[in-house]
N, C-alpha and C positions, 0 to 999 in steps of 0.2 A: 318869388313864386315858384311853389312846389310843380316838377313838368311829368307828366304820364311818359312810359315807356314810349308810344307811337312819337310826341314830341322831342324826345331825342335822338330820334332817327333823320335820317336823308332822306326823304323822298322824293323818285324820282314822277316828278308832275305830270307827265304825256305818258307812262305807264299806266300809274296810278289812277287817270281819266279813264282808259280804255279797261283798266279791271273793273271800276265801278260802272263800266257800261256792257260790260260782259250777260251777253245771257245764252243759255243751251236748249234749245225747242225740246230735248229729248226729257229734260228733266221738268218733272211737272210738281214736286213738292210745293214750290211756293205757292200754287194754287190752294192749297189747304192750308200755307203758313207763310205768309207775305210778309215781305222784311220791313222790321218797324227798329228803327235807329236806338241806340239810347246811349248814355254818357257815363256807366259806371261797368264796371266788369262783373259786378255782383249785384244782387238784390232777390227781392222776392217778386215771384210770378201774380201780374193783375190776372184775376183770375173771376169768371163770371157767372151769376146762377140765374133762374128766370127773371130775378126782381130788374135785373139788366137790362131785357129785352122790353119790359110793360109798356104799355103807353098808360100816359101819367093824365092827368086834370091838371094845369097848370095856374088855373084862375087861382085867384086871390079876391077875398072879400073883404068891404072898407073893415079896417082896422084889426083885421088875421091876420096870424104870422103868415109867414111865406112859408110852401111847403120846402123841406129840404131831400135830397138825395145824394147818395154815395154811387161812384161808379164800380163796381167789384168791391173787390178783397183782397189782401194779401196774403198770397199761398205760400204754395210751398218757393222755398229758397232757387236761385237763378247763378250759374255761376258759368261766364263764357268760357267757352273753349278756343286758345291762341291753334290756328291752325298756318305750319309755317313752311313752303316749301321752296326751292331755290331752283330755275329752272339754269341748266347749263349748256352754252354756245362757243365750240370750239374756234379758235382766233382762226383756224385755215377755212374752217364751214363759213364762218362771217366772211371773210376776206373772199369765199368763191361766190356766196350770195350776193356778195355787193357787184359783183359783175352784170348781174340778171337783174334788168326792173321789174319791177312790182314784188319780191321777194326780202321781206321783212322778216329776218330769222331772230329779233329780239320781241316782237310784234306773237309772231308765233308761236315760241317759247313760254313766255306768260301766257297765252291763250292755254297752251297745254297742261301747263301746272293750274290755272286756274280750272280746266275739265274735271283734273283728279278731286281740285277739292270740294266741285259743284259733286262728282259723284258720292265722297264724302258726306257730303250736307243733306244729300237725295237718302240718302241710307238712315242719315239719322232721323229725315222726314219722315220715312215708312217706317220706321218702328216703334215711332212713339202713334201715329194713326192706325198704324196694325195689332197695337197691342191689346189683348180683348179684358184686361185690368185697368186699363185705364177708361172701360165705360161701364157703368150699372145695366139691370139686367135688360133694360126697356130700350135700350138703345145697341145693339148688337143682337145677330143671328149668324147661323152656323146654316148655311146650305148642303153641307155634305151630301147629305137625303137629296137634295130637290134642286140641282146645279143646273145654271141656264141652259149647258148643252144639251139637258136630259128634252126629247122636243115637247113631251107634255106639261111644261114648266113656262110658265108667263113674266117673264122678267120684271115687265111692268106692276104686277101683285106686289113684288117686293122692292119696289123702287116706292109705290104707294105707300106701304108702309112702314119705309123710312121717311117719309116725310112728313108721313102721320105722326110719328112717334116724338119727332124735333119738333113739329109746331104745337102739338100737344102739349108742349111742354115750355117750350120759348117764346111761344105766339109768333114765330117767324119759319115760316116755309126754307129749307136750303135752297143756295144756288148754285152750290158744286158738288160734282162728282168725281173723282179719281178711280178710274177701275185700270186691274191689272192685267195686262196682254192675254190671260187667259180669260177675262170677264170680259172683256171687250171680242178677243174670235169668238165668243160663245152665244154673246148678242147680236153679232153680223149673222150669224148660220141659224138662229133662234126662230124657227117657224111663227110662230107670234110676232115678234118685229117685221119680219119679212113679209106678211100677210099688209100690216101696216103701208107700206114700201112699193108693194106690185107695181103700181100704175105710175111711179116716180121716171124709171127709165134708166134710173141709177143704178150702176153694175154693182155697188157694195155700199152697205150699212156705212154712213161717215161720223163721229162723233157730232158734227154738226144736226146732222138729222136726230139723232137721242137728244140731244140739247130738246130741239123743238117736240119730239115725242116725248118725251119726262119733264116738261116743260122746266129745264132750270138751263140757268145762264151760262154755264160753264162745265165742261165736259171732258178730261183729259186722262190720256192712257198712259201707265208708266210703263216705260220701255227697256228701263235701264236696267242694265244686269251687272254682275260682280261675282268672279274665282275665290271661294273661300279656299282654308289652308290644303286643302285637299287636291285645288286647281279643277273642283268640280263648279261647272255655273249655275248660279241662282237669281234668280229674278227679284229685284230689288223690293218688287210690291206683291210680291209671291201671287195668289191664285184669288185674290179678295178686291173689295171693292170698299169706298169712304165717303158717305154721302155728308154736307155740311153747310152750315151758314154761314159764310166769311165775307169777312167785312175787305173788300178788294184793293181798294187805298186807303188804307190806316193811315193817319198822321201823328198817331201816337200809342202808345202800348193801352189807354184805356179806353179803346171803344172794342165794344162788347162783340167778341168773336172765335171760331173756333179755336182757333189758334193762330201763332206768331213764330217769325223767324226774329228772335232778340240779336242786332248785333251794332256791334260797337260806330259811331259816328265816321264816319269817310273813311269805311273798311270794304273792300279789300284794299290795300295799299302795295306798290311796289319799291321795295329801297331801289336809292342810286345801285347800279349796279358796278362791280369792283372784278377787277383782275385774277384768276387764282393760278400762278405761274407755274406749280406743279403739274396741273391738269392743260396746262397752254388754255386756256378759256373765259369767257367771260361767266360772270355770275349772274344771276336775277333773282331777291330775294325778293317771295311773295308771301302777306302774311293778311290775314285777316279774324278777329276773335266774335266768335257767334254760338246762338243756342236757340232750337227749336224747341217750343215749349205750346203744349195743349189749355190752353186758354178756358175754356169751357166744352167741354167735353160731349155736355148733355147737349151744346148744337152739333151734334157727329154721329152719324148714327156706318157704326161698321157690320160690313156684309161679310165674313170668311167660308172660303172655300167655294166662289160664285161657280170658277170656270171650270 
């Protein structure tokens, strides 16, 4: 029997536990691309259009065929990407750590390398939901003109109809929103939300409050920022917003949703980790192969240029 590359590796088990339990409150991608396992490195994207979302007549009458259905389509082509970093703990750091309890510098190390490549995976989230080509014209606006912070501007107008514009079209209302650190101060300070708010007692706008004011279930701000070549900062989910219907525990790549994190079965993994005598250190190789990919698009309706 032919073995996949992961298969001939070492893995190290109580690593490899804690990467696959790894998560980062700062990074909110998965809310719009929630990781759905799968078992080939390549393939084509299930991909979904209204026919997906209907509600169907199921009856059967004596001696009718049975009606049939297809879930999606196969789109465009899927191809993971091995993401593989090695985190390094010098033998005299370990040997001073081990002096101190509660100080797990192999524990910590993988947490680190695994930060880099959740920021990684955050970046690729936002630029496939940022990108204003991958929606038609009904489902994106540009608020340049008419930006939450401007105070004669109702944020709620344009939360309406993005949800207008997705159920109109999916027969399913969104239940998330991702806005970006400038959509989100824009809605805190927004005289219109604030008006909402008065009598609450609450010193500031909390996404939990917008959950229940735009009535949808989930509500999350990206926070994360990243030094391009320049070493200037940029904000991982720039000044826009990504409203959507996603389907929250997938248990498999065909049920009908905005989008998907594709990645490979029992990834992230940590090899046994080995000696590297030049560097006096120990090693930690951490690898995991994945691909965010937009599932149905016309459940997304993107806002740019909110804040």
């Amino acid at each position: 029997m032919s073995m996949n590359p992961q298969q001939t590796r070492v893995v190290d088990p109580v690593l490899t536990t804690l990467a696959q339990g790894y998560t980062q409150q700062e990074f909110v991608g998965g809310a719009l691309f929630p990781r759905v396992p799968v078992q080939t490195a390549g393939g084509k994207i299930i991909e979904f259009g209204k026919e997906s979302f209907r509600l169907y007549n199921t009856k059967r009458g004596r001696g009718s065929n049975t009606k049939r259905i297809t879930f999606g389509y196969e789109g465009k082509p899927y191809a993971l990407e091995e993401d593989s970093l090695e985190a390094q703990v010098e033998f005299k750091d370990m040997r001073d750590a081990s002096q101190v309890p509660g100080i797990d510098l192999a524990t910590r190390s993988v947490n680190g390398v695994l930060r880099i490549m959740g920021l990684g995976l955050e970046y690729a989230q936002a630029s496939a939901a940022l990108d204003i080509n991958n929606y038609d014209a009904d489902h994106k606006v540009d608020l340049i003109g008419s930006q939450w912070s401007d105070p004669a501007i109702n944020p709620g107008t344009d939360i309406k109809n993005g949800k207008q514009a997705i159920a109109d079209y999916i027969g399913v209302e969104p239940n998330t929103i991702v806005l970006s650190k400038a959509a989100f101060y824009a809605a805190q300070d927004n005289p219109f939300i604030l008006e909402r708010f008065k009598y609450t007692g609450s010193e500031s706008v909390t996404t939990a409050m917008l959950a229940k004011l735009w009535d949808l279930e989930d509500v999350r701000v990206g926070k994360s920022i990243w030094f391009d070549d320049n070493d200037q900062l940029q904000n991982v989910w720039g000044n826009d917003a990504v409203m959507a219907y996603v389907e929250k525990n997938p248990s498999s790549k065909e049920i009908p949703s905005y989008g998907y994190t594709y990645e490979m079965e029992n990834n992230p993994f940590v090899e046994q980790p080995y000696q590297d005598r030049p560097s006096k250190s120990w090693i930690y190789p951490v690898t995991t192969e994945r691909d965010p990919v937009l599932a149905a698009a016309t459940a997304g309706y993107l806002m740019k240029n909110v804040g």
